[in-house]
C-alpha positions in Angstrom: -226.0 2.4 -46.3 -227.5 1.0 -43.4 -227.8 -2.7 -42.6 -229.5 -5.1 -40.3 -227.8 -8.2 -39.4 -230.3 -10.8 -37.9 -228.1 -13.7 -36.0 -225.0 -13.4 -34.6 -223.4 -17.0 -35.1 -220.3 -17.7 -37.3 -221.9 -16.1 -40.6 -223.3 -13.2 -38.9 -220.6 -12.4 -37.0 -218.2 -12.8 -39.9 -220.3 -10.5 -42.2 -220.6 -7.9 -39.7 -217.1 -7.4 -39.1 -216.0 -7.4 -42.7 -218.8 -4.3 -43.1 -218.2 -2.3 -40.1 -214.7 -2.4 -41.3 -216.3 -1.3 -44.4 -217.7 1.5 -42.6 -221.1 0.5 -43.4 -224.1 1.3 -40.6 -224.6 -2.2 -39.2 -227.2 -2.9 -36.5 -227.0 -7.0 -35.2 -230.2 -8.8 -33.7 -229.8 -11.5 -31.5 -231.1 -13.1 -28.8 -228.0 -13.9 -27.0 -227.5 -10.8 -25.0 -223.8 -12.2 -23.9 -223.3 -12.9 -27.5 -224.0 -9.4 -28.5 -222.3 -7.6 -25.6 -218.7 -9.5 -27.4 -219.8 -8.1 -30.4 -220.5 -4.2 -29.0 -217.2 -4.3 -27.8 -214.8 -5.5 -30.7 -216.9 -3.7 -33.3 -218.4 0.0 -33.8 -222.2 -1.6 -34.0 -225.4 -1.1 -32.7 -227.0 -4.3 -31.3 -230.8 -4.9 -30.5 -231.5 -8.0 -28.4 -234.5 -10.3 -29.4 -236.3 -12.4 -31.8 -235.8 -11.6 -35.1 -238.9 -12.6 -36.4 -240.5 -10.1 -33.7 -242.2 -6.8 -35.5 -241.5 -4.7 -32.6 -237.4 -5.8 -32.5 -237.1 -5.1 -35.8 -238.2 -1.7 -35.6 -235.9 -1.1 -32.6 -233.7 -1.7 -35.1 -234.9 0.7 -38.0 -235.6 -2.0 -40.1 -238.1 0.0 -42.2 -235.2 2.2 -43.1 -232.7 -0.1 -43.6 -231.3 -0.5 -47.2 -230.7 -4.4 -46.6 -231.5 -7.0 -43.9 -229.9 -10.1 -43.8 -231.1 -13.3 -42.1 -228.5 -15.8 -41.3 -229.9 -17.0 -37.7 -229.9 -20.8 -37.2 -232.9 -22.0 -39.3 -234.6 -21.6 -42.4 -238.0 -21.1 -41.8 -236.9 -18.0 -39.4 -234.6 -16.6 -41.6 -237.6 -16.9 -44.3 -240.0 -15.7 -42.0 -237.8 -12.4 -40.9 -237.1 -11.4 -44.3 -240.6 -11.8 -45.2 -241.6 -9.3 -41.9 -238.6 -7.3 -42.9 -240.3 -6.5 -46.5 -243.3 -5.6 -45.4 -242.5 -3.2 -42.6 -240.3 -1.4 -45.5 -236.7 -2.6 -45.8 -235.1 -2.3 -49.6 -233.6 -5.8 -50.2 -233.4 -8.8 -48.0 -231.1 -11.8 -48.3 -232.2 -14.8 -46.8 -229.6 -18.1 -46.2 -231.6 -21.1 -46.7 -229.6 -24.8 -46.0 -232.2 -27.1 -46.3 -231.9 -29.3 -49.7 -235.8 -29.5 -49.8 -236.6 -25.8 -49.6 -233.5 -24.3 -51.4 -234.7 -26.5 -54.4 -238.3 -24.6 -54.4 -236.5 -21.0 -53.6 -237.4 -20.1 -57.2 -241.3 -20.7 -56.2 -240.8 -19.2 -52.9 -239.0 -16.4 -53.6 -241.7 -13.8 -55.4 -244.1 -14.7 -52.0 -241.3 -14.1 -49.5 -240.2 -10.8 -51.0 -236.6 -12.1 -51.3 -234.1 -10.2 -52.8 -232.2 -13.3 -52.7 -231.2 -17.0 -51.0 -227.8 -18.2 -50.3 -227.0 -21.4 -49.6 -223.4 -21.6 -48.0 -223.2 -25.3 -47.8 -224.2 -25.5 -51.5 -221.2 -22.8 -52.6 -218.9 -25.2 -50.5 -220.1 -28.2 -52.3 -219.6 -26.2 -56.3 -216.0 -25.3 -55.0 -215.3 -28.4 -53.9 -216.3 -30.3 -57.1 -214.4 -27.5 -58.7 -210.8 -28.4 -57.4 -212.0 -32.3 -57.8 -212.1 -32.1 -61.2 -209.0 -30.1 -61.7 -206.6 -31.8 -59.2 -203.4 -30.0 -60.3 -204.7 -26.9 -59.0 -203.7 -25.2 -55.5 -206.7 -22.8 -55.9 -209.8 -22.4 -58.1 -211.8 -18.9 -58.3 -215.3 -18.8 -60.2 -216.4 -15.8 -61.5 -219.0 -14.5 -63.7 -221.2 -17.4 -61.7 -218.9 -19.8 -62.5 -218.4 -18.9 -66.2 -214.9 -17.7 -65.8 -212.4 -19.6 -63.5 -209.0 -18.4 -62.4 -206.9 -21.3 -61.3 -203.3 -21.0 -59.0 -201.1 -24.1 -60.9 -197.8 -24.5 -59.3 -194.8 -25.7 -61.6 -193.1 -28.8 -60.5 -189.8 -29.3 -59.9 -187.9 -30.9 -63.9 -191.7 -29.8 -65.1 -191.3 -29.8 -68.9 -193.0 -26.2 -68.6 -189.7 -24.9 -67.2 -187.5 -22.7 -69.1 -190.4 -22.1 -71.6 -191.6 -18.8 -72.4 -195.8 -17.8 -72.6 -195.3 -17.1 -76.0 -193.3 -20.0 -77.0 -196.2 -22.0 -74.8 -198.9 -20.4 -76.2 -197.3 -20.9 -80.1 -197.3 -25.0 -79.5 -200.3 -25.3 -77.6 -202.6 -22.4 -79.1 -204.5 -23.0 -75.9 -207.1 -20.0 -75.2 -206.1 -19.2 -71.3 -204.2 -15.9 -69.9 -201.7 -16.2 -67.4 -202.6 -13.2 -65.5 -199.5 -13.6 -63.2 -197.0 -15.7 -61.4 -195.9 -16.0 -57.6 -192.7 -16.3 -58.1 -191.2 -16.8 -54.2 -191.9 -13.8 -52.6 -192.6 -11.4 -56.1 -195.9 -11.2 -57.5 -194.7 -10.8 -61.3 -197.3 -9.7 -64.5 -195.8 -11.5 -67.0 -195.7 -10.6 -70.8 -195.2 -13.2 -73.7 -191.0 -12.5 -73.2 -191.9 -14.1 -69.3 -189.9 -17.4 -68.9 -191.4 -19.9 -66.5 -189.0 -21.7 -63.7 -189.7 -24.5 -61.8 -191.6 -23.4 -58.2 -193.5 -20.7 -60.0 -197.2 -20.2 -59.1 -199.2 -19.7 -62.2 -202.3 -17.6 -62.1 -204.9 -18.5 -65.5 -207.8 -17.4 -66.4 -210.3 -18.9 -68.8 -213.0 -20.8 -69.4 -213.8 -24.3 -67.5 -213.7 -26.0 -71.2 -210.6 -24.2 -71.7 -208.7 -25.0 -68.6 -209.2 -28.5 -68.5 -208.1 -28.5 -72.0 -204.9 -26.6 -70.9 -204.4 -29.6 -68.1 -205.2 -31.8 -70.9 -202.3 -31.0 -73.4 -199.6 -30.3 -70.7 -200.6 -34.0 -69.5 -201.9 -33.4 -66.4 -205.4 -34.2 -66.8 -206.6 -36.6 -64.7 -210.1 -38.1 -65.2 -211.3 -38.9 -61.0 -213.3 -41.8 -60.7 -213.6 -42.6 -57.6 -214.3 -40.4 -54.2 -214.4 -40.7 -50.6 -216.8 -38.5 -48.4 -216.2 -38.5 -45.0 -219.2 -37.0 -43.5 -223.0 -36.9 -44.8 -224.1 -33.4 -43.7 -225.2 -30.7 -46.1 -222.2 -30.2 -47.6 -221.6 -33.6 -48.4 -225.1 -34.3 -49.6 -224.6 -31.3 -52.1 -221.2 -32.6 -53.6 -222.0 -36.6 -53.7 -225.4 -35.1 -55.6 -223.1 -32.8 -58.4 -220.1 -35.8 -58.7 -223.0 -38.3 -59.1 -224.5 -35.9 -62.0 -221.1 -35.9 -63.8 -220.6 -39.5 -63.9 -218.4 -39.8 -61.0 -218.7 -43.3 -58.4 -219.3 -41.1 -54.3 -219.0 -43.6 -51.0 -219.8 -41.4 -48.5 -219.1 -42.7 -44.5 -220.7 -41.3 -42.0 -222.1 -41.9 -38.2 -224.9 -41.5 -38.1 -227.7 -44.2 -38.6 -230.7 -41.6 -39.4 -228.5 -39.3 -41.8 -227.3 -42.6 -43.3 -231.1 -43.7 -43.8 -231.8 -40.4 -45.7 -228.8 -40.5 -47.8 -229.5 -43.6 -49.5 -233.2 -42.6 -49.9 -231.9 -38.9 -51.8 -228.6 -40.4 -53.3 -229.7 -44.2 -55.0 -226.2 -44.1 -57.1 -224.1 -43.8 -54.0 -222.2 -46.3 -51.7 -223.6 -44.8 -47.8 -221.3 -46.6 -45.1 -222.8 -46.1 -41.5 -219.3 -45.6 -39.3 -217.0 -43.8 -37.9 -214.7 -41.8 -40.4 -211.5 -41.5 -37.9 -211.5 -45.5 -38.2 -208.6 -46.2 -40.1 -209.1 -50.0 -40.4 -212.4 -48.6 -42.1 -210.8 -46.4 -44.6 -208.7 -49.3 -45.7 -211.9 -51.5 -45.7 -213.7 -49.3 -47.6 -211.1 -48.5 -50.1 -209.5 -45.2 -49.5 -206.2 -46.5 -51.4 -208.2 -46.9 -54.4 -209.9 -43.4 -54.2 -208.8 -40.7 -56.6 -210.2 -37.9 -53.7 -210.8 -37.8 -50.2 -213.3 -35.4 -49.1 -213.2 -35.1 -45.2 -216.8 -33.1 -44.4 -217.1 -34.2 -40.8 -218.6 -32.2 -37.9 -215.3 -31.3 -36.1 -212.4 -29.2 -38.2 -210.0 -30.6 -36.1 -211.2 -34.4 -37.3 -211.2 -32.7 -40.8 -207.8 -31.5 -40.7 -206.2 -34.9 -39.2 -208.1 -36.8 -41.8 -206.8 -35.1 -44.7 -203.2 -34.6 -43.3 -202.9 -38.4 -43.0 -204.2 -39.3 -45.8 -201.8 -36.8 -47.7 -198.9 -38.7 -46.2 -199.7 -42.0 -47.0 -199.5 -40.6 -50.5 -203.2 -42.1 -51.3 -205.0 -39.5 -52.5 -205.7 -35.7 -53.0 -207.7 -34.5 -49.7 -210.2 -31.9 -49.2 -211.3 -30.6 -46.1 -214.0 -28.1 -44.8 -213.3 -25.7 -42.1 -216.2 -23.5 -39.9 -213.7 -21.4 -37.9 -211.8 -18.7 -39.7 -208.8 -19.1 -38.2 -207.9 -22.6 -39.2 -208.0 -22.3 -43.0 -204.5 -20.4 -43.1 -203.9 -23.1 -40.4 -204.4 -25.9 -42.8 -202.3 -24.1 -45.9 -199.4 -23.6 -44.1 -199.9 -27.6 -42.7 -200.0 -28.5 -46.4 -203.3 -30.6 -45.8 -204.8 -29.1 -49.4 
């Protein structure tokens, strides 16, 4: 299967390792020669410098054979615009990410003219997961599948939990709850358990069900929490996408961040929300603004290592549940073995 990869920042780079080690035939296009030159070197690739959006560079690199052409380069409207050239000069599929609130709401319009296979919008997944483990705080993990029909959720068992000592089946019998513990992390052992299993304090649960069905499971184990109230730090994409889903389920969103002209905009596209133009490392803000009243902080600004500071102290003044986004790959296991989520 051959594929073209057109941009070589942090998603491009990151997809096209993950399917050269897939053995796949990727070809990158860039226009940063130095950029691709890295790239020919860790990776058994071909690379084509130039202009994505350029006819002739994409038949350098065999687009009108290629099975699928991606577009992740810096902006929509060339991402758009390559996919679209990409279709007519003969490619299969093409795969488009669009980040821009305004176009990624017409994409449905858009997409029939543009020839796309389809538009992803990573910002927007971010923003679903995020909302996800906001609304069930008691999970370490939450995995959607089935888009978002299915969830499996990692629950750990507290220490003197009234779940230890208690068997599935004996859990199952008083509850009659409709979830499947798939398996527990049990230290180092990964165990499948059966309805004989017995839970112990420290275990790592692994259930699948439905949304409905897991926060009814939280629900009659009592650890259902209802958040109200959330912090954002940072008004980006990211941020604009979450405040938008917490404000649709009811929830009250203060978002903080720095800048005056993102501020402007927010309070034009989000009326329901608090916007607070400063600086989200302030601490004498955060107290001003209420963080020890916040059910969530959300740290969404510009710099991971801002993000991970953020959520680290606010973890240890026992305030609040933090979140916090990452955009270099090697600081998320970072951050779990820092304890910051």
């Amino acid at each position: 299967m051959k594929i073209v990869i057109i941009g070589d920042g942090k998603v491009g780079h990151k997809l096209t390792i993950q399917l050269s080690e897939e053995n796949y035939d990727v070809v990158l296009i860039d226009q940063n020669e130095g950029k691709l030159k890295e790239a020919l070197n860790q990776l058994d690739i071909l690379c084509i410098t130039g202009d994505g959006a350029d006819a002739k560079v994409q038949k350098e690199a065999g687009v009108p054979g290629a099975d699928l052409v991606v577009a992740c380069a810096s902006t929509d409207e060339l991402n758009m615009l390559s996919c679209l050239l990409a279709k007519r000069l003969g490619a299969k599929h093409t795969i488009a990410r669009v980040r821009n609130p305004i176009y990624y709401q017409q994409i449905d319009l858009l997409k029939e003219d543009l020839r796309l296979s389809m538009a992803v919008n990573p910002e927007l997944a971010a923003a679903f997961e995020i909302s996800r483990s906001i609304l069930l705080p008691d999970t370490a993990k939450v995995e959607t599948f089935m888009k978002g029909k299915v969830e499996m959720v990692e629950f750990i068992v507290k220490e003197r939990s009234h779940l230890g000592g208690v068997s599935l089946a004996e859990l199952y019998r008083k509850f009659q709850i409709k979830v499947l513990v798939c398996a527990v992390r049990r230290g180092s052992e990964v165990i499948i358990p059966n309805g004989d299993f017995v839970i112990h304090d420290g275990d790592r649960l692994h259930i699948v069900a439905s949304h409905k069905y897991i926060e009814e499971f939280f629900h009659l184990i009592g650890k259902r929490k209802e958040p109200k109230n959330i912090l954002v730090c940072g008004g980006g994409k990211v941020g604009y996408y979450l405040a938008k889903q917490l404000l649709g389920l009811g929830m009250q969103v203060k978002i903080i961040e720095q800048d005056w002209k993102k501020c402007e905009d927010l309070c034009d596209q989000l009326p329901k929300a608090t916007i607070i133009c400063g600086n989200a490392a302030d601490h004498d803000l955060l107290i001003e603004e209420g963080i020890e009243q916040a059910d969530a902080l959300v740290s969404l600004t510009g710099m991971d290592e801002e993000n991970i500071i953020l959520a680290l102290l606010q973890r240890q003044k026992v305030w609040t549940r933090s979140w916090q986004r990452s955009t270099k790959t090697d600081v998320p296991s970072l951050s779990r073995n820092l304890g910051s989520i």
